[in-house]
N, C-alpha and C positions, 0 to 999 in steps of 0.2 A: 213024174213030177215029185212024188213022196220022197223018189232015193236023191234028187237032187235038193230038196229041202234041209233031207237028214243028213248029204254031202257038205251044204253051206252051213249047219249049224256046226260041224264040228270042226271045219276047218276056222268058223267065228273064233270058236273055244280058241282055239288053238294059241290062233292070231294075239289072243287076250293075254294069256300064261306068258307069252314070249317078250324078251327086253325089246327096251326102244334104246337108243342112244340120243344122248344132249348135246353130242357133239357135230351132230346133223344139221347141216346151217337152215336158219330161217329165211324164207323170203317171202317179201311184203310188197304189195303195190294194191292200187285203187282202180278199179273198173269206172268206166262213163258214168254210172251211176251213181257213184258214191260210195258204192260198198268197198269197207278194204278188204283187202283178204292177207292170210299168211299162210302159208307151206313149208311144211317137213316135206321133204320127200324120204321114202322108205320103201325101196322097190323091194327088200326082201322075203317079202310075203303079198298074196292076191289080196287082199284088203286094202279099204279106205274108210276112213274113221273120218264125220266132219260135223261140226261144232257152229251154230249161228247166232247171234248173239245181239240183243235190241236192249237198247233203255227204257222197259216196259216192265220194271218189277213191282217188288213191293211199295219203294218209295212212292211209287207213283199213282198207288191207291189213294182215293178219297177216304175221309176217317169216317164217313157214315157207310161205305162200301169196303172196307178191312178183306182182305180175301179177293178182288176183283182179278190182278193181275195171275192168278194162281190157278184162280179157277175158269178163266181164260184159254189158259195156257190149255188145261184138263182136257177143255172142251174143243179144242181141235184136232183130238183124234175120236171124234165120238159122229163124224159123218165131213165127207163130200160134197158140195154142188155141184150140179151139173152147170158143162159149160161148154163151149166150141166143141159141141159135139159128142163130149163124152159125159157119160152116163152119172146120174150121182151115187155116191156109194154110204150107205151107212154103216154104225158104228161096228160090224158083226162082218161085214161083208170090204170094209174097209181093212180090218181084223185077218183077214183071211188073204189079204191079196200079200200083206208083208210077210204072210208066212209061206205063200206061197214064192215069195224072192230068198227067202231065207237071211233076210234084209230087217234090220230093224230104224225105226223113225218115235222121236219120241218129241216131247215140251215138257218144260216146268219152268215157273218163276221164282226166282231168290228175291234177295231184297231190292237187288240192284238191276237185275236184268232177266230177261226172257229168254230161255236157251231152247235151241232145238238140236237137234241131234241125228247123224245117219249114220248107220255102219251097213255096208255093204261088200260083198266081196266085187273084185275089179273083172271078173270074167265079162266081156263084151254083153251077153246075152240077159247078163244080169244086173250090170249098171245102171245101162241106160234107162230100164224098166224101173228099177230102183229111185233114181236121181228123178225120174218124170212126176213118179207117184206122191215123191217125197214134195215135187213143188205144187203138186195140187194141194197136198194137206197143207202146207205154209200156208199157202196163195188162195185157196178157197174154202177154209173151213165150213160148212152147214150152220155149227151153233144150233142143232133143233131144239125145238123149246121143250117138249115132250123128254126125250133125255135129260135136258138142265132142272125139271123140276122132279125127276129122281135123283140124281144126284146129289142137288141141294138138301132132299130126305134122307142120304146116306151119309153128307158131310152132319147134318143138323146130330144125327144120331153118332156119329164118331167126336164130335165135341160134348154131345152129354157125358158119353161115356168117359171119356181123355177128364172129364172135372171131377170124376170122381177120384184121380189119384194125385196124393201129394204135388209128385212135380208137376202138374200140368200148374197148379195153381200157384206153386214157388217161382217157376218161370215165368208164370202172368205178369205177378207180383213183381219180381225184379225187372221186366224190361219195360212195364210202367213206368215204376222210380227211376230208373238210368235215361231212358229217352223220353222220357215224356210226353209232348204233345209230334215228338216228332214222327216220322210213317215209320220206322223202323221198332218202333214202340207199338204200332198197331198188330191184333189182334184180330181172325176171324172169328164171328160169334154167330150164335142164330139171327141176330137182331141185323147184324151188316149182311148176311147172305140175305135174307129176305127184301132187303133192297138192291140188289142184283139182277137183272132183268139178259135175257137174252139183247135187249136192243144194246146195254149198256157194254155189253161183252162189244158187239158190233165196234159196237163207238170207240172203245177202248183198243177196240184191236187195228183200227183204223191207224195207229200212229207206229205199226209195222210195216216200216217201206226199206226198198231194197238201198236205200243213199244213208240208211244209220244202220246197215246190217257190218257186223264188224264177224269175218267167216275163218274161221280156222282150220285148215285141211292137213292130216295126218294120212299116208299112205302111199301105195305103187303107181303113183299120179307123176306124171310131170308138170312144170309150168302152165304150157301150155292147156292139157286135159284137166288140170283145175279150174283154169279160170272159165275153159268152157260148164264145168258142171257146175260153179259159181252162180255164172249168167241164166243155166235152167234152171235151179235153185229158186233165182230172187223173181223170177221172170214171171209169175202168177203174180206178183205182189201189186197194189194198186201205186200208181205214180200219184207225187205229192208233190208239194213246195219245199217242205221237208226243213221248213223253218225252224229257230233251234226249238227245242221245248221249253217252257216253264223252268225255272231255277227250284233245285230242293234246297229250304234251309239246312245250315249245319244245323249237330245234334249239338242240346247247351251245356257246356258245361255243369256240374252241380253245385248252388251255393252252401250246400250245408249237409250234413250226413241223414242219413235217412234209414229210421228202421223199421221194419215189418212185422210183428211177431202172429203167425196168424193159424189160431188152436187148430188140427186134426186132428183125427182120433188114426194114427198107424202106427206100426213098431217102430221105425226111424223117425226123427229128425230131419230134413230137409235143406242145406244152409247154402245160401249163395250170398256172396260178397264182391262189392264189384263197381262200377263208376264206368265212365266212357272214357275209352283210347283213344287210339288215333284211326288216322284212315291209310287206306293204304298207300297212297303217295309219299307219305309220312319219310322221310330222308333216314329217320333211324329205323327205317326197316327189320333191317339185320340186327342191331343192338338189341333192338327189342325183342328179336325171338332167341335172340341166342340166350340174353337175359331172363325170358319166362321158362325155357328149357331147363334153370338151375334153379327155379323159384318155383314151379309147381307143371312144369310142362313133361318132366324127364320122368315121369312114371316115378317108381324105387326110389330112384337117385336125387330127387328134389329135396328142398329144404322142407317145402311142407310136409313130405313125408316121412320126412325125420324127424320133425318137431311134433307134430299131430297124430300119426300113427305108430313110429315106432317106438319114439318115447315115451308118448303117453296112453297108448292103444285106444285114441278117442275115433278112430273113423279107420275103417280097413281102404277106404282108397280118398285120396285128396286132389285136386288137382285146379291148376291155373290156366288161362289161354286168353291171349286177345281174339279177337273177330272182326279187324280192318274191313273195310270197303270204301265202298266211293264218301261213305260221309265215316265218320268216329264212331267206331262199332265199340263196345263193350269190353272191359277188362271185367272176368270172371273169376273167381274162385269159388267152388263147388267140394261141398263132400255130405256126407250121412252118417246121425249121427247114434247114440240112442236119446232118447227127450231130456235124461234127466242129466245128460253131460252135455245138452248143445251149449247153456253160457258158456261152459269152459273151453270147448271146442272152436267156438265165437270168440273167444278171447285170445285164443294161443294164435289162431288163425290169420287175424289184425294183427298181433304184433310181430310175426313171421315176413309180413307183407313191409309194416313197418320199417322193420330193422332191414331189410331188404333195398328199399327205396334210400334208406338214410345213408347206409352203409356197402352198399353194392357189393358185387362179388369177389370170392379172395381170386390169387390167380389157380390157382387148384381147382378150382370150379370151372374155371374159364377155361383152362386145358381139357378137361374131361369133356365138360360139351362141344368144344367144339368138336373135338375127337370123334365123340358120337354124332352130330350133326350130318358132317363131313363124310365121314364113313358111312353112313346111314342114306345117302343123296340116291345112290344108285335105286332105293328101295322107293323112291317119290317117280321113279321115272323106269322103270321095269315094267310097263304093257302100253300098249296103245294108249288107252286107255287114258291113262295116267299122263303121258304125254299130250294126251290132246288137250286135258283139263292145265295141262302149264304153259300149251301154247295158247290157249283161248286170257287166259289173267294174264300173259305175255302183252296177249291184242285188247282186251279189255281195257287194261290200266296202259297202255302206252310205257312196258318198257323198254330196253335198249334189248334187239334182236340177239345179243351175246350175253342175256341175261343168266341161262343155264348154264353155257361152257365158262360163266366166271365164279358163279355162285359160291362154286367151296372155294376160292382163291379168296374172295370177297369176306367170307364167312371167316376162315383163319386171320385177315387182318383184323375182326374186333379186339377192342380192346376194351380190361374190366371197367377204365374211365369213362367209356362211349357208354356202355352199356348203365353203370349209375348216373350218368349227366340225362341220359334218354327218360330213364325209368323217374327221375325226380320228376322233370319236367313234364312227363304226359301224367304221373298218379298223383292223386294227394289223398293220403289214408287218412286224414283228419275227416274228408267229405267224401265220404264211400254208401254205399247202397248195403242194407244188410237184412235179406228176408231171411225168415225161420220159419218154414211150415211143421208144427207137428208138435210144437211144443213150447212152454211158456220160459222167455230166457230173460224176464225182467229183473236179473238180477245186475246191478253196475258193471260194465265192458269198460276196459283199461287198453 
């Protein structure tokens, strides 16, 4: 059993290092259930890489429970129940049976949903063992309470610790100001984990059924052999009505600018700037990353980094990025600075973003990124891996199955007009968010 553990771990590696191609068609259909699923097929290697995916995220936390959907997720690899027969397993022994498939099964929640995760190699002997085990832990988590209140004393004790540094409290800070009252702006504290209960985990977990699982299968699978491991997959899962959910509000726009200035005592400055984007459905998709690529996205080659670092050497890294999701995630700009250059830094910083939104890009800019973009595609879709994470926001977001084989085709058609008509309309630098942890910038911003 040992040589075949250390057999399966290296052939995992393997599978991991090696490309995938985009050009692998996808296929999508719906089981009796509900669940949809979609398939790469990739018979070139023993492996299967597969992705499941529920509306169970962060949004979906209660603001006096910040953390629920998360620490949820945590706690269903932390034991088994028994059930029809087979034995319960806890979290040590639970632990020991994936390693003995050479098999890994994982959870965690984002903002937006609950993901689980299997890689297994495709060998007969070890699939079926794999894909069984993997639906017990979906399908019957334990939740023991015993476990959850260490945990809670290990999370309680990595949030003391995380407030002791700058950014933990400059990110506080800014995703308060930017979303406000909404889930995406919540925050786990000591104060929300202690009303967390195992029962509430229960409860919460109850709105995981197999008719809102949306499953994404990468791997030496056919049609057929997915949707069979699909059906064992969801098959622990308890049957529902499966009525829609609850609606999340949008995040609100901001009526006015807002600034933070909030004293530490460290060697840097701390600075984020920033207001809410769009979401991902958002039509200017494309415009908009090609746009943040030449505005603080491109690493060296951005504007901000030519205006803030290497002309005025106020910050050795600067950098910009949306964070789309199902609702208007966050338009960022981030750098570090020393305390007594952050107003200036603050300043050059807004009006880079400014003159950006006003005056959009030259077409030299526009050729170079997309250049890099383009070129660059193969590196988002080079391991399993990576593949499975573009087929899962393929199935997540509903988009069009020839979303990768057109991508750089799509991406060379922007134009610097798309990209300033986008950028006006989702930013306005007048009503921007602006924390500075670490130092006093009360001087007038222009």
């Amino acid at each position: 059993m040992q040589t075949k553990k250390i057999l399966a771990g290296a052939v995992l590696a393997l599978c991991t290092a090696l490309p995938a191609w985009a050009a692998l068609p996808i296929q999508k259909w719906q089981q009796p259930s509900g669940a949809q699923v979609y398939l790469i097929e990739s018979p070139g290697l023993p492996i299967l890489d597969v992705e499941v995916d529920f509306d169970a995220g962060d949004r979906r936390d209660p603001a006096a429970q910040a953390g629920l959907a998360s620490v949820t997720a945590a706690m269903t690899a932390k034991g088994i129940a028994a059930r029809d027969g087979q034995p319960a397993l806890d979290e040590n022994q639970l632990s020991d049976a994936w390693a003995d498939l050479g098999a890994d099964f994982g959870a965690g929640a984002g903002r937006d949903r609950m993901s689980f995760t299997l890689r297994s190699l495709t060998y007969p002997d070890l699939l079926a063992k794999a894909v069984d085990l993997a639906s017990r832990q979906l399908g019957e988590p334990s939740f023991p309470d015993a476990v959850w209140q260490r945990e809670r004393q290990r999370l309680v004790a990595a949030i003391r610790e995380a407030n002791t540094r700058p950014g933990t409290i400059a990110n506080r800070a800014f995703a308060q100001a930017v979303y406000g009252t909404h889930p995406y702006g919540y925050e786990a504290t000591e104060e929300t984990l202690s009303h967390i209960s195992v029962r509430d985990m229960q409860a919460f977990y109850r709105t995981i059924q197999a008719c809102r699982a949306k499953v994404s299968v990468v791997g030496a699978v056919d049609r057929a052999q997915a949707d069979r491991i699909v059906t064992t997959l969801l098959s622990r899962l308890p049957d529902g009505s499966c009525q829609p959910l609850p609606p999340v509000p949008e995040v609100a726009p901001l009526q006015a600018a807002v600034e933070r200035d909030i004293p530490f005592d460290s060697a840097q400055a701390h600075v984020l700037i920033g207001q809410p984007g769009y979401k991902r459905s958002d039509p200017d998709f494309l415009p908009l990353l090609v746009g943040n690529y030449i505005l603080g996205g491109g690493g060296f080659v951005s504007r901000l980094t030519e205006e803030v670092r290497q002309k005025r050497a106020l910050s050795y890294s600067v950098y910009s990025y949306f964070s789309p999701g199902l609702h208007a995630g966050a338009f960022t700009v981030g750098l570090q600075t020393r305390p007594d250059q952050a107003a200036e830094a603050v300043k050059v910083a807004r009006e880079v973003v400014r003159r950006f939104v006003a005056d959009g890009p030259t077409e030299a800019e526009m050729a170079a990124a997309k250049d890099n973009l383009i070129g660059g595609f193969a590196l988002r879709i080079d391991s399993n891996a990576k593949l499975l994470g573009n087929l899962a926001n393929i199935a997540w977001y509903d988009l069009p199955l020839d979303y990768l084989d057109t991508w750089t085709a799509r991406v060379g058609k922007v134009t610097a007009a798309q990209v300033k008509a986008a950028f006006a309309r989702v930013l306005q630098p007048d009503r921007m968010v602006t924390v500075v942890v670490g130092a006093s910038v009360a001087s007038p911003r222009q």
